[in-house]
Structure formats: structure tokens, C-alpha cells
C-alpha positions in Angstrom: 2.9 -0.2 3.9 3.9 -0.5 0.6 6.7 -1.8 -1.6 7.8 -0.9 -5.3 10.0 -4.0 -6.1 10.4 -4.9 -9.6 9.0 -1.6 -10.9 12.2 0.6 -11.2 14.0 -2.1 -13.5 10.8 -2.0 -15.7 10.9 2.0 -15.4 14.4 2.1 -16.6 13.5 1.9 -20.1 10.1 4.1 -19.3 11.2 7.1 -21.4 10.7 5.4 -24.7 7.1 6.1 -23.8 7.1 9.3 -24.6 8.5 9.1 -27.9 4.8 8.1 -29.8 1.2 8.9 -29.9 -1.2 10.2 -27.6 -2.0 8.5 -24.4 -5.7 7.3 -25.1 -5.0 5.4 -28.3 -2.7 1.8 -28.3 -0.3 1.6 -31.0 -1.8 0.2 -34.1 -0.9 -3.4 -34.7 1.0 -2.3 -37.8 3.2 0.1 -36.3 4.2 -2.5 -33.8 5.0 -4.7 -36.5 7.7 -2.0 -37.7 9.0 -1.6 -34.7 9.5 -5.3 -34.1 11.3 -5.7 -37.3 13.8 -2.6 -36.7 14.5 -3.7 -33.4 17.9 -4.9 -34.6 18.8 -1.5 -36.4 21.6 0.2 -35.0 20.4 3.7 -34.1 16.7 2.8 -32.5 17.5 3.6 -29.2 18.8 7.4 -30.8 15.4 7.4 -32.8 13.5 7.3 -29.7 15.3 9.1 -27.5 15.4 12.1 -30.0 11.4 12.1 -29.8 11.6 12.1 -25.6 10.2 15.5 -25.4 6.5 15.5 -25.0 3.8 13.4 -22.7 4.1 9.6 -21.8 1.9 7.4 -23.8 0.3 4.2 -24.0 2.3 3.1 -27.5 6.1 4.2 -25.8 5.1 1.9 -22.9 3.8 -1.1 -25.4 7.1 -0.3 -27.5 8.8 -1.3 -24.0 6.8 -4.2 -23.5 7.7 -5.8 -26.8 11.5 -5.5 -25.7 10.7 -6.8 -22.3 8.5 -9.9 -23.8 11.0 -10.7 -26.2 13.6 -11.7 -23.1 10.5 -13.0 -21.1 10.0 -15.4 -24.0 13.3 -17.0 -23.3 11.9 -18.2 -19.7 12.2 -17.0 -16.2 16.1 -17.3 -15.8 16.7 -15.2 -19.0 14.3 -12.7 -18.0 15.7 -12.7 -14.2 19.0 -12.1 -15.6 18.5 -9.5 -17.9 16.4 -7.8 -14.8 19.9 -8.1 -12.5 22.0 -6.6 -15.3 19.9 -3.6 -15.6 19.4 -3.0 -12.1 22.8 -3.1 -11.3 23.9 -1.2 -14.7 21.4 1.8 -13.2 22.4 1.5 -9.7 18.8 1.0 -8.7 20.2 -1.4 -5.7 23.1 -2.4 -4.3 24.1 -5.8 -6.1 23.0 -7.7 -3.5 19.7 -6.3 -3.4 19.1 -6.6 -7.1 20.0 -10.2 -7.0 18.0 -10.9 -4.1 14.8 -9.4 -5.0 14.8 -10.4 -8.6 15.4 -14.2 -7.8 12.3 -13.7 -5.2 10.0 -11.8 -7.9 11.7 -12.1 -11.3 9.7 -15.3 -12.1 6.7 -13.5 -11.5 6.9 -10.5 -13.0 8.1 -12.3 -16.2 5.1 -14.6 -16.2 2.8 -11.4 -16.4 5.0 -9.8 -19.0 5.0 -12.7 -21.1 1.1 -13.2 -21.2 -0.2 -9.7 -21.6 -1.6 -9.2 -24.8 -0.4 -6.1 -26.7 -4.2 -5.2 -27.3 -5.8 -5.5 -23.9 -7.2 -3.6 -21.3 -4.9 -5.2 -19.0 -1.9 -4.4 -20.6 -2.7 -0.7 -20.6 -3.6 -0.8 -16.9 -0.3 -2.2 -16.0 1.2 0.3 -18.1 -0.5 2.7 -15.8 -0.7 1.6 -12.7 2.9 -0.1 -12.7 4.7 2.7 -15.6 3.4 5.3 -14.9 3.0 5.6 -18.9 -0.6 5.5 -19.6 -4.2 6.9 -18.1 -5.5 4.0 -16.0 -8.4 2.3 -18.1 -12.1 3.7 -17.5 -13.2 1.6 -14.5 -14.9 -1.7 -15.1 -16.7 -2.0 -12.0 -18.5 -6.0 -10.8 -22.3 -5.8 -11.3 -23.6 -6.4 -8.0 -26.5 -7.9 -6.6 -27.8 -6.3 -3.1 -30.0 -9.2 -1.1 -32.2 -6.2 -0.2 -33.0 -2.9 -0.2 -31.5 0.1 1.6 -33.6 0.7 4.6 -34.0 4.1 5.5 -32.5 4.9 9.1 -29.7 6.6 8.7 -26.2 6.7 11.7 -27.9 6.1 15.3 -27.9 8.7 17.6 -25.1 8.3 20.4 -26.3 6.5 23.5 -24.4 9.0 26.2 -22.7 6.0 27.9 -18.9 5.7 29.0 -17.3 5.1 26.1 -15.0 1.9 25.2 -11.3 2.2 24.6 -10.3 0.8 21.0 -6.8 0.7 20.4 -5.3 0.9 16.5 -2.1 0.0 15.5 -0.5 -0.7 12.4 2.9 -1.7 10.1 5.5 -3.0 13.1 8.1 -4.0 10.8 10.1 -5.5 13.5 13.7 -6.3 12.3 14.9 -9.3 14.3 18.3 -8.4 13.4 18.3 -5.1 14.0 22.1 -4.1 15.3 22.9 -1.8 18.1 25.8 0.5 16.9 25.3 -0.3 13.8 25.7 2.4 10.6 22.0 4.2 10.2 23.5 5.5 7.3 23.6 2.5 4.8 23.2 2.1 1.5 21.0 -0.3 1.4 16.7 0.2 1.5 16.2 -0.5 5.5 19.6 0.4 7.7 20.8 -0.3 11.2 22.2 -4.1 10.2 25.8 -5.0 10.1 25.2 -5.9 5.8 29.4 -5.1 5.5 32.2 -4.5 8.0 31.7 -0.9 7.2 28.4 -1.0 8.9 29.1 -3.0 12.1 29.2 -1.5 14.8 32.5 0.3 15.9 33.0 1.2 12.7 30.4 3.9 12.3 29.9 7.4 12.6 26.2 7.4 12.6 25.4 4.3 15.4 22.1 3.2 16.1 20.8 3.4 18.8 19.1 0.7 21.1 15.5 2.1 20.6 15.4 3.1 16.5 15.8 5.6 13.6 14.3 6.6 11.0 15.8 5.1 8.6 15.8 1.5 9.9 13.0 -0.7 11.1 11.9 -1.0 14.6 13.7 -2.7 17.0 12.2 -5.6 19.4 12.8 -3.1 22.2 10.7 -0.4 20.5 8.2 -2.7 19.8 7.9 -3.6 23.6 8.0 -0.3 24.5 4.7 0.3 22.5 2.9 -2.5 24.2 3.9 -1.5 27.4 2.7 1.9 26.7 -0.4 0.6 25.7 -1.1 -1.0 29.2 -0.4 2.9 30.6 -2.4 4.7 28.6 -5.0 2.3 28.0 -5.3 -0.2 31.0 -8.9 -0.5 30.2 -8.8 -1.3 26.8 -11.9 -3.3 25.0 -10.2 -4.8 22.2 -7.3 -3.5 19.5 -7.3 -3.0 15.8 -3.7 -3.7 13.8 -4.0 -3.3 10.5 -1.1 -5.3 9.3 2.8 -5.5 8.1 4.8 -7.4 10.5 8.1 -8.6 8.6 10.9 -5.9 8.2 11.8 -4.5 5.2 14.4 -5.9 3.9 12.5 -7.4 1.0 15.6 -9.1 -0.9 16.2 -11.3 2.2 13.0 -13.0 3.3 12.1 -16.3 3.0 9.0 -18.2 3.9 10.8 -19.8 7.2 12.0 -16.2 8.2 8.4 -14.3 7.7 6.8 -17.5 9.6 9.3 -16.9 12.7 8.8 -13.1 12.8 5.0 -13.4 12.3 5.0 -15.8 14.9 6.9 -14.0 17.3 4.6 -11.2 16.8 1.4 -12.9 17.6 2.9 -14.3 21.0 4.0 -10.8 21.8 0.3 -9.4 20.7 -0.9 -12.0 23.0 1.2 -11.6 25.5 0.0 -8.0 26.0 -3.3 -7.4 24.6 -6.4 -9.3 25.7 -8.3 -9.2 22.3 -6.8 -8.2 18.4 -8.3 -8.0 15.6 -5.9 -8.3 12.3 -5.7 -8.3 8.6 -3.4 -9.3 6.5 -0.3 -6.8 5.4 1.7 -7.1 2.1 4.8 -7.6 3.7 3.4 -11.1 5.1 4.1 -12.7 2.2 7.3 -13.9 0.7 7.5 -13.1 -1.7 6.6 -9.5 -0.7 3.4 -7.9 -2.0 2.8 -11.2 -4.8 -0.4 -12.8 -3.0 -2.4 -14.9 -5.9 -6.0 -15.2 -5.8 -7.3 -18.9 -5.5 -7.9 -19.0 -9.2 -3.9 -18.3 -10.2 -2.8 -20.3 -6.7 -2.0 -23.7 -8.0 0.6 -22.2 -10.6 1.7 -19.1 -8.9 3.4 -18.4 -5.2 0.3 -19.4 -3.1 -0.1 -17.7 0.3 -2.1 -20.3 1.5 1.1 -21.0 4.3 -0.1 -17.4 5.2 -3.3 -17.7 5.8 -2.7 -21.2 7.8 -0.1 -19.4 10.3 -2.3 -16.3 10.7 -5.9 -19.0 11.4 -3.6 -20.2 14.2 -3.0 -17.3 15.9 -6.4 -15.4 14.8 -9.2 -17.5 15.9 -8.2 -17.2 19.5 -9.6 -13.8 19.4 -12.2 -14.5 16.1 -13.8 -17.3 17.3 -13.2 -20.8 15.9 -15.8 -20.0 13.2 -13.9 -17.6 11.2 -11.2 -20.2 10.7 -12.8 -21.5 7.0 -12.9 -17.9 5.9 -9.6 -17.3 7.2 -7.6 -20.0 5.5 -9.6 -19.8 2.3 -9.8 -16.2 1.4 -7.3 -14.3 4.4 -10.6 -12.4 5.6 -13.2 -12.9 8.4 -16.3 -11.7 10.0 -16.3 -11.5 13.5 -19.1 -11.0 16.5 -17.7 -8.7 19.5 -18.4 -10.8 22.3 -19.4 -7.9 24.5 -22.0 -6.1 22.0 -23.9 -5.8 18.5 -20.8 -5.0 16.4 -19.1 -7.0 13.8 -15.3 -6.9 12.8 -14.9 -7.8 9.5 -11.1 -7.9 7.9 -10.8 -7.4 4.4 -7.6 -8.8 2.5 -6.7 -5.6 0.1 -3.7 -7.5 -1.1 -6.3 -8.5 -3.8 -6.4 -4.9 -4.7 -3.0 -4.2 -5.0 -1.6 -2.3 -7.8 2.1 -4.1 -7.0 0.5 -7.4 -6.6 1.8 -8.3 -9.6 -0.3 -11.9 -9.3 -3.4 -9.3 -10.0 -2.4 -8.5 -13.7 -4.2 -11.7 -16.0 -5.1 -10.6 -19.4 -8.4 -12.0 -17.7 -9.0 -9.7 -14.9 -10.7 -10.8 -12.3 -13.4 -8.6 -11.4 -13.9 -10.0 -7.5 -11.2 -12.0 -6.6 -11.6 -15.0 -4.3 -15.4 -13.8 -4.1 -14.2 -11.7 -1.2 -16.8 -8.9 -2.4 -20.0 -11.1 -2.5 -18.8 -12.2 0.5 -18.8 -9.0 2.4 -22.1 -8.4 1.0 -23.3 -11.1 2.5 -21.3 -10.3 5.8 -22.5 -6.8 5.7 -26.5 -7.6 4.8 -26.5 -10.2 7.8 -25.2 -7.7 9.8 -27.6 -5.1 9.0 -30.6 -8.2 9.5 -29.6 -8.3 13.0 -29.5 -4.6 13.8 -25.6 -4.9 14.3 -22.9 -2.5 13.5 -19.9 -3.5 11.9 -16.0 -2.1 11.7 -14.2 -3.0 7.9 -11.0 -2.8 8.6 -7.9 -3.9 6.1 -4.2 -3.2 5.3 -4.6 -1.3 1.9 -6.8 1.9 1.9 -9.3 1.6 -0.8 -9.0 5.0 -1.9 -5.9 4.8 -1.7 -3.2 5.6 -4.8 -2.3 2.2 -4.9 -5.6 0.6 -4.5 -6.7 -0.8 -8.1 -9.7 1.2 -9.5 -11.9 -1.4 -10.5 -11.7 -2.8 -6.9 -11.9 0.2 -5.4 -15.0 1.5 -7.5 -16.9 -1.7 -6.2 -16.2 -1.2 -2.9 -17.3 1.9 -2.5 -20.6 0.5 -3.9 -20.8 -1.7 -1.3 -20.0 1.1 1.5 -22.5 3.2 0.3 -25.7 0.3 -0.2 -24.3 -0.5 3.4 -23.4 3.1 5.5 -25.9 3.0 7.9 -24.3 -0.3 8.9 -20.9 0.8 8.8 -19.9 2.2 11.9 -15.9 2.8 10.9 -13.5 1.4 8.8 -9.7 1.3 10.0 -6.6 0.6 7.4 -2.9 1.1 7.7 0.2 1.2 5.0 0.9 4.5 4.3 2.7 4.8 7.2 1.4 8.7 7.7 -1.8 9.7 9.9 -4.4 10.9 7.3 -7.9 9.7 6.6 -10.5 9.1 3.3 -13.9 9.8 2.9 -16.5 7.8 0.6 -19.5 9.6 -0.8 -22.6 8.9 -2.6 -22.0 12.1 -5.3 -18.3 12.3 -6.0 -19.4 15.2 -8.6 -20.6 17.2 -5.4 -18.7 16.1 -2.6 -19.9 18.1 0.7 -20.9 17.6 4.2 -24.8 16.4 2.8 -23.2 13.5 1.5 -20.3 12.1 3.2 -21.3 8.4 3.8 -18.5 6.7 5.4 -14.7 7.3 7.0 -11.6 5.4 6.7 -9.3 6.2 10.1 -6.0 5.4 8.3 -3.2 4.8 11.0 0.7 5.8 11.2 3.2 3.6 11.8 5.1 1.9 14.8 8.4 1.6 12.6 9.8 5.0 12.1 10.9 5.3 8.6 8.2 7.8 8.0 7.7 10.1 11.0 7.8 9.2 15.2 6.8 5.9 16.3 3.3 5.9 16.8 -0.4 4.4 17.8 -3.8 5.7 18.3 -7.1 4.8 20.9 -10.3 5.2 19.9 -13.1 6.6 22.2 -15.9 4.4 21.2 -19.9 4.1 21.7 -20.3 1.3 23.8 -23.9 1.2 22.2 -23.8 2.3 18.9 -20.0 1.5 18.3 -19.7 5.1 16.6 -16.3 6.8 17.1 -16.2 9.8 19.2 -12.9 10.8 19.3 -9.1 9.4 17.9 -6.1 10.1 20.1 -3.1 9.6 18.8 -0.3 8.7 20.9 3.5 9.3 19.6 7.1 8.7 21.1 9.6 11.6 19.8 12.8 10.4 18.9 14.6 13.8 19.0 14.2 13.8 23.5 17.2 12.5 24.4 16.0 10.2 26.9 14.7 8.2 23.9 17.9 6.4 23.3 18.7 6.0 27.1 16.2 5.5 29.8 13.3 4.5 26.7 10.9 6.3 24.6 8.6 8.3 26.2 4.8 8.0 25.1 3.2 10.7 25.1 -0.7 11.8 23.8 0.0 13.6 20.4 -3.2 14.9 19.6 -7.4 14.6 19.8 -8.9 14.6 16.6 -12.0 16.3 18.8 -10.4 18.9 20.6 -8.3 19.8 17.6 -10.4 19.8 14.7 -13.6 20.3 16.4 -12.1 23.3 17.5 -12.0 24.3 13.6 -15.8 24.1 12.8 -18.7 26.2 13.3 -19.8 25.9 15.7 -17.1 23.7 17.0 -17.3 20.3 18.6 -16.7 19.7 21.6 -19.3 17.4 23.4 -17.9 14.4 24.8 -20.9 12.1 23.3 -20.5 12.8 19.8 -19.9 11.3 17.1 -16.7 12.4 14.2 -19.6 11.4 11.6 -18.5 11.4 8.0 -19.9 15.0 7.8 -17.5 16.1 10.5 -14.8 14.8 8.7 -16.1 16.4 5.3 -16.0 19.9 7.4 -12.2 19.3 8.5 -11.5 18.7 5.2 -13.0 22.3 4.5 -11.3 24.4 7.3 -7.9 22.8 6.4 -8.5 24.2 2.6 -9.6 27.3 3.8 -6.6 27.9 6.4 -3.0 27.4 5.3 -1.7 27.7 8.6 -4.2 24.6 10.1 -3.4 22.7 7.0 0.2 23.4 7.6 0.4 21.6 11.4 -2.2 18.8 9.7 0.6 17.9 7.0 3.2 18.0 10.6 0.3 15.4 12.2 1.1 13.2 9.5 4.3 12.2 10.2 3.5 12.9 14.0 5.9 16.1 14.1 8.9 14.6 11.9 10.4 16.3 8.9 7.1 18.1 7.8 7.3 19.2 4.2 6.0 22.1 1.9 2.6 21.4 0.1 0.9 24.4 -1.7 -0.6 24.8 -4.7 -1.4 22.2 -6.8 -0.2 20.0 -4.1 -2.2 21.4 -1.3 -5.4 20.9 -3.8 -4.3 17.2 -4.4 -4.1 16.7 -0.5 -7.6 18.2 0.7 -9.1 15.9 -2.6 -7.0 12.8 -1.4 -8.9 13.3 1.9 -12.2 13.5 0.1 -11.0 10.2 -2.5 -12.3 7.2 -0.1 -13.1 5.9 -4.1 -9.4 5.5 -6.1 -10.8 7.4 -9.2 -11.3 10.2 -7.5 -8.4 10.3 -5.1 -6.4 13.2 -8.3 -3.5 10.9 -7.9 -2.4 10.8 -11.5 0.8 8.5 -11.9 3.8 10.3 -14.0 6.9 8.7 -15.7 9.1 7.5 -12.4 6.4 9.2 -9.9 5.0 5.2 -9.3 8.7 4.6 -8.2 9.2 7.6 -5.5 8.9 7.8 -2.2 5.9 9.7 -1.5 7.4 13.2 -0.8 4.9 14.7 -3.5 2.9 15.5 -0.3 -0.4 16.2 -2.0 -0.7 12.1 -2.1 0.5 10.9 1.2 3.7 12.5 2.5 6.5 10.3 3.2 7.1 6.7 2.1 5.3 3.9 3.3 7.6 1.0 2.3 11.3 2.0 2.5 12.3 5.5 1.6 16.3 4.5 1.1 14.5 2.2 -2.1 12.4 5.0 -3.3 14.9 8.0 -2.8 17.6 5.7 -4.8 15.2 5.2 -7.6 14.6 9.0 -7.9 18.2 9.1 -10.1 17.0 9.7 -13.1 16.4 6.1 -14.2 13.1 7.0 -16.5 15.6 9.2 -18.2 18.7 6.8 -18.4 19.5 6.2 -21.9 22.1 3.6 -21.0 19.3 1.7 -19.3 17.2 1.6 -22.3 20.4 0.8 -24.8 21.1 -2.0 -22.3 17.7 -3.5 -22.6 17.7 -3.4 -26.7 21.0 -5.0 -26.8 19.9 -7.6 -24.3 17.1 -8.3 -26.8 19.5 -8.5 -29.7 21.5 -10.8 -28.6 19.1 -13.1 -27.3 17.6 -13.4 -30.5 20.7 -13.3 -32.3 21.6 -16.4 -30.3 18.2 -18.0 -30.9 19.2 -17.7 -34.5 15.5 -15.5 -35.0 14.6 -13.6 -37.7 12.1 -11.2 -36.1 9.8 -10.9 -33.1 6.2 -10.5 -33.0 4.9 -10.2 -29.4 1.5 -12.6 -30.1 3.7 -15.4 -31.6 6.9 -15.2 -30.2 10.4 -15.1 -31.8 9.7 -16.1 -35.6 12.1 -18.2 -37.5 11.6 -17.4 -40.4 
């Protein structure tokens, strides 16, 4: 699941990017200059804003940045407080939040602002990935090494046996302190919590109830429920998958010792109920959320080595004791399945994050923590000893949040390794969609379709019913052969009373094998990548089956329109298992909304309340922007400066 965090008080001033020159070209140094030494003119802001009618570009954004470095120049505390005062001055948060969630992130964010250089690749990407304001940067993918060829065998065929049971469950957000009775109708980004007497309970019209909502986090007796649903449905179960997000969203209140007591008391309950999980670590793990450094940027940035120790403790239980090193060190492992020739491997995609702000270095690092050699090397012994192996990770890699560069590499690595690659398995979306990787992205079809990301909905309801899925499974081969999801609806009224009722939502097999020709419907085989690929072409050639997939995603809740340009954007995000090609293309604001632009992931994945009160208008609030320039002004004014050149820093002189 993901968070936005600092990004809206950044956006604020956003519009001032569309005021210059065309997207592909950086502002000449010159013209910088003259901005820099008008930016104490009365009447700037009225210059710009005058110019706000055509595209975004790369010089508005950089025309931002020097405003924004000039306050990060002044250290973290000026920069923080400037950051409160516009949130608050936009009504981005409630004050509360604002405060709480700059004095976690602020320090970072003004670390990166203050070292990008005004000429870099990196500053354009962040203007991209993080603005909205600028084309992401051609991709600069790592030049890799394979050990060895690609062997020619292609997937094995299906051995016929009983299949295994794989469970796959993902983004819990348990709120400890979620309140029964309690006002579901807050103002803040996760609800259900007694934040002022207005919201405790007796007070309320809109009471939560004992088992959720959907616009709160999930309860401790929802998140028992699922477990004990698990046991029903599944009783034999070989082993479960969760791809991540454990701590609640309430982002502008965690601190280490809170995340370490709910990620503890999430483990015991895992244990407690499951024999074997296999887990990877989520954004939310960290606090502060999302900002996980690599080991090169650790000693002088929030280091998530605490993270990784906690998780070791718990992991290696069902990892073995070898995976420990890798765990600690890098927040990934390779695992042997005790009970046949597969290998679990769990990436950390916080690496690839585009809101992990500790990713943006005017020296971007290409593989981070060596986490991609490493899988090659993971992925190449695997492939020596004839075994299959699951990736599994929070992030989707094809993801529109995924980071192209790391994305572009990775799917370089998937494709030397596909006949190896039996599944991958991610989470944080929150929605029930899939990607597909290919080895021609100019011609994607059925012929080449290498690989398949199963991409999981959430237990926490924010974004559709509480949900989680079980895998039918080649005991032999380890291929998948079918995906049940499983889904408790929150509209039957015995959901609030005698519990939610679990019920199986859907077979991938039975539902879209049923759309092929000829359809699929033999028990032994595999959903190859090629199946997938043919889904993907009866849902864009029938509205009314891609209509009831878009109501999968959010297992029946809330469905939302997609056609057009929006239904072509959601058959290619299926097909965009490599980030380039995923036709996400980031707009002023659109980085800051919740994702109800269906055609890239319906429904939010980190806190719709935050996204929807972003949507005001804040890329168009010209108070915002004013606000930030007189900020500047005055800082400098009080510095007693002259000017401000954003290489040097205020000048004197």
C-alpha cells in the first residue's frame, strides 16, 4: 500500500510549472539566474500565474525548486516550518496531521531538496515522479552480468498430482486503537478513533462498528476473523504468502516503539495461526513511513536497520536460520521449501519506491544494496539445481509507483530467468489486479508473455471488502493452477453482529477460462503467462466482462466507470509488468490522488480520506504559491541576502 506524505505541500506551488518552456528541455542556467534575482519583486507570483495556461514543464517545477531550496538552505527546522504553514494555509491536513507528519519526514525531504542539483537527471526525475511536472527521464537501466546462458527449456509441463494450497495475503493495517462507536466519518486520513470528543463514541452519527469500515483500518477482531477463516477454508494449507503492510495508517502518529509493538503483535498472531509464512517487507513498516535508506545513505539518514532486526526475529523461524545475514543486511532472503524444489525469494521494493524519498541522491544508485546482483545470483543457483522459485515483494514492479530504472532492470532479470520463475506475488495497491512482463514490449501478445505478477487485495477495507486469496499449486512443478479469492461483504448485516462471513469470491479458472477459446477448464493446468495475456484480450474485447473485472477489483465495493481512454490505460496496466510501459503518465496533482482514475489501479492503496482531501485544488491554489514566495522573502530578508543562486546558496553580496 502506498502513502503520498510530503508530496501535496510540495504540489501546492506545482502550477508555477506550467508557466515556462516545454517539458523535455531544463531551464537554461541563465534564466534561472533572472528568476533568482526577481524573486523579491512584488508581482512574480501574478507573472506566473498569468502564464498557467498550457502543459506542465520541467523549468516551472525547477522555478519551484529554487523557492523550496532557498528555505531548505536555512536547515531542517526552517524548512519543516515553512512545510506546516503551507499545509495548514491549504488545508491539506488537519493541523495535527500536518505537524505530525512533517516533524516525522520534513528533515528528509529537505535534505533531498537541498542537494539536488538544478541540472541533473535526478532533479528532473523527482520532478516527475514526485510533481507530476516533468516526463520521467529516459530509463538508465544497470548493465548486468548473467553467470550463464539461458538454457532452452521453457515452463514444465504440469505433473497431474493433488495440488498444494498456498495461501496470499497482504496490507493488514491493523489499528490497535481502533474505537468501537467511534465517528467513521472523520476528518482525518484513517477514521474510526476517538482523535476529538466529537468522534468518541456516543457522540456520533456514523458509529463503527466492532468488525470495520471502509474508511478506517481493520480492527484486531477483523484481523482474527481472517485467520480463523483461513483454518476453514484452507485446513490443509502448505505454506502462506503476505506481501507486507502491517502498521495502520495513521502515518503522523507512529513512532519506532509503536510500529515494533504492532509488528510484533502481528507475527505472534501469524504464528499463532499459520504453520509456515513467507513475508516481505511493506512501506508502512518503517517510521518514518515509506523513507527506507539504502546501506550507502544509512549512517546519515533514518536507517531501517531496527526493521530488518525485528522482522530476522520473527522470519527465520519459517526461513531457516540461514537467511538471517540477508535479512538484517539488505530486508530480502532466499528461501528452500522444505517440502520440495522451490525457492521463495522476498524482494525489498522499498528500494524502488518513487516516495522513498531516501532514493533521490543526485548520485542515483543504480542497484541499491546490491539487491539485484543478489537475486541474480539467487535466481542462477536456483536454476543450477533444477528448482523453481516464487519472487514475491510489497511494491509491484510494474507498478506506477515503481521507479523506472529499477523496474527496467528487473524485468531483465525476469526475463534471462522465466523458465525459473514459477510466480511472483506482491501486494499495495490494495485492489485485485495482476502485471505481465514480456520479452517484446513493442508487440505484446500471448507468444511472448514471460512471466505473471498475482497482485493481492487487501485485508483492511479502505479500498473494497476485506479480502485473501489461496492458490492451487503444482506440488511438482510449483506452477499455479488456479487463484481463489476469498472476500467477507461488509454490506450482510450479520457482518457487524454475529462476524464476517467468508465467503469464496471468485476462480480465476472458472471465470476467465471461461472467456478463452477454447476455454480452460482442466483442473491440471497451468494460468501460464499466455493465459493471462488472453484475459487481458477478452476483457478489451468485452465491455461487459471488463465491467465485473473492474467490480473484482475492489471485491464487489463501490465499482467505478472506466471507458475510453481509461479502459485502454487499464488492459495496458495489465500488460506493464515493466513501469515504462505501464501508460501511467503522472499529471500536475494526479501523483497526489487517490487512485480513482481507474485505468491505473482503482481505489487508493494508502488512505483515501489523505488523497481525496488533496484533490482541492491545491496545484491550482495561488495563495499556496504566494505563501511559499513570501516565506522565501523573508527568510532572506532576515538573512540580510542579497540574492539566491540555488548551487551556492544565499549570496551576500
Amino acid at each position: 500500500m502506498r502513502v503520498t506524505n510530503l508530496v501535496p505541500l510540495l504540489a501546492a506551488a506545482a502550477p508555477v510549472a506550467r508557466a515556462a518552456q516545454g517539458d523535455s528541455q531544463p531551464v537554461a542556467r541563465a534564466e534561472l539566474m533572472s528568476l533568482e534575482h526577481s524573486l523579491h519583486q512584488r508581482g512574480l507570483v501574478d507573472d506566473i500565474w498569468n502564464k498557467i495556461k498550457g502543459a506542465a514543464t520541467c523549468g516551472g517545477c525547477e522555478s519551484i525548486l529554487v523557492l523550496l531550496k532557498g528555505i531548505a538552505f536555512f536547515g531542517d527546522g526552517a524548512f519543516v516550518g515553512a512545510a506546516k504553514t503551507l499545509c495548514k494555509l491549504g488545508k491539506i491536513q488537519d493541523p495535527d496531521v500536518c505537524d505530525g507528519l512533517l516533524d516525522r519526514e520534513g528533515p528528509t525531504v529537505a535534505r533531498v531538496i537541498n542537494e539536488l542539483s538544478m541540472y541533473g537527471r535526478t532533479q528532473k526525475l523527482f520532478c516527475g515522479a514526485i510533481l507530476g511536472l516533468c516526463d520521467i527521464p529516459a530509463v538508465q537501466p544497470l548493465d548486468l552480468k548473467f553467470p550463464s546462458e539461458k538454457p532452452n527449456r521453457g515452463r514444465p509441463t504440469p505433473s497431474g498430482n493433488k495440488p498444494l494450497k498456498v495461501v496470499h495475503f497482504s496490507d493488514i493495517h491493523v489499528d490497535h486503537h481502533y474505537t468501537v462507536g467511534s465517528n467513521t466519518a472523520c476528518n482525518k486520513p484513517i477514521c474510526c478513533r476517538a482523535y476529538t470528543k466529537d468522534d468518541a463514541p456516543g457522540t456520533t452519527k456514523n458509529p463503527a462498528g466492532p468488525f470495520g469500515d471502509h474508511k478506517c483500518d481493520t480492527p484486531v477482531n477483523l484481523e482474527q476473523s481472517m485467520y480463523k477463516a483461513i483454518k476453514e477454508a484452507v485446513p490443509d494449507v502448505a505454506f502462506a504468502l503476505f506481501t507486507g503492510d502491517i502498521v495502520d495508517h495513521t502515518i503522523w502518529n507512529t513512532t519506532k516503539e509503536s510500529n515494533i509493538h504492532d509488528i510484533s503483535d502481528a507475527m505472534t498472531i501469524m504464528d499463532s495461526h499459520l504453520n509456515t509464512v513467507y513475508g516481505t517487507v511493506g512501506n508502512h513498516e518503517m517510521s518514518p513511513v515509506n523513507l527506507i535508506p539504502s546501506n550507502k545513505y544509512a549512517e546519515k539518514s533514518n536507517s531501517a536497520q531496527w526493521v530488518y532486526d525485528l522482522l530476522a526475529g520473527y522470519w527465520v523461524k519459517w526461513t531457516g536460520k540461514e537467511t538471517k545475514s540477508d535479512i538484517t543486511s539488505i530486508g530480502a532472503y532466499s528461501a528452500k521449501y522444505p517440502q520440495g524444489k522451490l525457492r521463495v525469494i522476498s524482494l525489498n521494493t522499498n528500494l524502488y519506491y518513487r516516495h522513498n524519498f531516501e532514493m533521490y541522491h543526485d548520485d542515483m544508485e543504480k542497484d541499491p544494496n546490491g539487491q539485484f546482483a543478489w537475486l541474480v545470483q539467487q535466481l542462477d543457483a536456483a536454476e543450477k539445481a533444477g528448482d523453481r522459485a516464487y519472487i514475491m515483494g510489497h511494491m509491484p514492479m510494474g507498478d506506477m509507483d515503481a521507479l523506472h530504472d529499477g523496474s527496467h532492470t528487473f524485468d531483465q532479470i525476469v526475463n534471462r530467468y522465466t523458465d525459473t520463475i514459477a510466480a511472483m506475488f506482491f501486494g499495495h495497491t490494495h485492489v485485485d489486479h495482476f502485471e505481465l512482463h514480456y520479452a517484446d514490449y513493442n508487440n505484446r501478445s500471448y507468444q511472448n508473455a514471460r512471466a505473471m505478477s498475482y497482485i493481492a487485495p487487501s485485508l483492511t477495507p479502505t479500498s473494497g471488502m476485506p479480502s485473501f486469496r489461496v492458490y492451487d499449486v503444482d506440488p511438482e512443478t510449483f506452477a499455479v493452477l488456479d487463484s481463489v479469492q476469498y472476500a467477507a461483504d461488509m454490506a450482510n448485516p450479520a457482518f457487524q453482529t454475529t462476524g464476517p462471513v467468508w465467503t469464496q469470491y471468485y476462480s480465476a479458472k472458472a471465470t476467465y477460462g471461461a472467456l478463452l477459446s477454447p476455454p480452460l477448464t482442466a483442473a491440471s493446468a497451468e494460468l501460464t503467462p499466455a493465459f493471462w495475456h488472453n484475459v487481458t484480450v477478452a476483457l478489451e474485447g468485452d465491455e461487459a466482462e471488463f465491467d465485473k473485472y473492474l467490480a473484482r477489483k475492489s471485491r464487489g465495493w463501490n465499482p467505478q466507470a472506466c471507458t475510453g481512454d481509461c479502459y485502454k490505460n487499464e488492459i495496458c496496466a495489465l500488460r506493464g509488468g515493466r513501469a515504462e510501459n505501464n501508460c501511467y503518465k503522472a499529471t500536475p496533482g494526479l501523483s497526489l490522488t487517490k487512485r480513482d482514475q481507474v485505468g491505473n489501479n482503482a481505489h487508493d492503496d494508502c488512505g483515501e480520506s489523505t488523497s481525496a482531501m488533496v484533490l482541492g485544488g491545491l496545484v491550482t491554489n495561488k495563495e499556496v504559491l504566494e505563501k511559499l514566495q513570501e516565506i522565501f522573502d523573508e527568510m532572506g530578508e532576515k538573512a540580510g541576502a542579497k540574492s539566491f543562486d540555488p548551487e551556492k546558496g544565499w549570496l551576500y553580496e
